[in-house]
C-alpha positions in Angstrom: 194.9 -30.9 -174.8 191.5 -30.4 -173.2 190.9 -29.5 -169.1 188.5 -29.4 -167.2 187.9 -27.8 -163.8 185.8 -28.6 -161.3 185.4 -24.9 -159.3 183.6 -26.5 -156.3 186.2 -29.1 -155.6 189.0 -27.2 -156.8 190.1 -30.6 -159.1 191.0 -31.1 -162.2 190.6 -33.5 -165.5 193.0 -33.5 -168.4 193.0 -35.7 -171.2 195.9 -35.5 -174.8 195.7 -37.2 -177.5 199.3 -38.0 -178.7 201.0 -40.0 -181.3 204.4 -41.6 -180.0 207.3 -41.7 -183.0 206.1 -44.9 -184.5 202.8 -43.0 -185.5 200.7 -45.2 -182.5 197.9 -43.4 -180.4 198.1 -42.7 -176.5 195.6 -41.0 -174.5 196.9 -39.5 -171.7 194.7 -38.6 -168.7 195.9 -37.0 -165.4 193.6 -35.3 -162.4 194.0 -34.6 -158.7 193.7 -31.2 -156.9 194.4 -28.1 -158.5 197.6 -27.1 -157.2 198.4 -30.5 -155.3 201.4 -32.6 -156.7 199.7 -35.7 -155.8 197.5 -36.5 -158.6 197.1 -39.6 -160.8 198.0 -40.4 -164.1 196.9 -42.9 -166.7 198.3 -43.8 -170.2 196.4 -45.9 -172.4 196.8 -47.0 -176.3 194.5 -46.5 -178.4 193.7 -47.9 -182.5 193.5 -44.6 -184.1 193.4 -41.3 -183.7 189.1 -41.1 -184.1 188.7 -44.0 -180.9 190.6 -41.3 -179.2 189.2 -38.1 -180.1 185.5 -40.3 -179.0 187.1 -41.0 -175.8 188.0 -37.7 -175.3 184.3 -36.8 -176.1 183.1 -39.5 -174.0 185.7 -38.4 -171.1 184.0 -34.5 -171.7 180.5 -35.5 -171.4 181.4 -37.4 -168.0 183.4 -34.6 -166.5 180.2 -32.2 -167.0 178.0 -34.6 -165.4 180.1 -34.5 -162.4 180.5 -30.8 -162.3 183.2 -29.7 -164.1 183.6 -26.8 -166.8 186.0 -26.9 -169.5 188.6 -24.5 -169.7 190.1 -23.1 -173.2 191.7 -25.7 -175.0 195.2 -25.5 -174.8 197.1 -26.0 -178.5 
């Protein structure tokens, strides 16, 4: 699971990598306000477990860009 946190907007980015029982891909991405209960989430497929783990990259590089840091990777 990775997070970022953007500490002058007090939001947040996370983005998983799972794989569902059948052995498909997801990405899951959520982000709102840190400590609101009204943020968004998004599920998408993906082919294989490297097009996600270059999302996720892709996704990391964006949320610096814009200002956030990442925190410690959780698990």
């Amino acid at each position: 699971m990775h997070r970022w946190i953007n500490p002058q907007t007090n939001r947040y980015y996370l983005a998983d990598l799972v794989q569902d029982l059948l052995g498909d891909w997801t990405l899951v991405r959520c982000w709102g306000a840190v400590g609101s209960r009204r943020g968004r989430l998004r599920v998408t497929a993906v082919d294989s477990e490297a097009v996600g783990l270059a999302l996720i990259a892709a996704i990391g590089q964006r949320r610096r860009q814009h200002g956030y840091r990442p925190e410690v990777e959780v698990g």
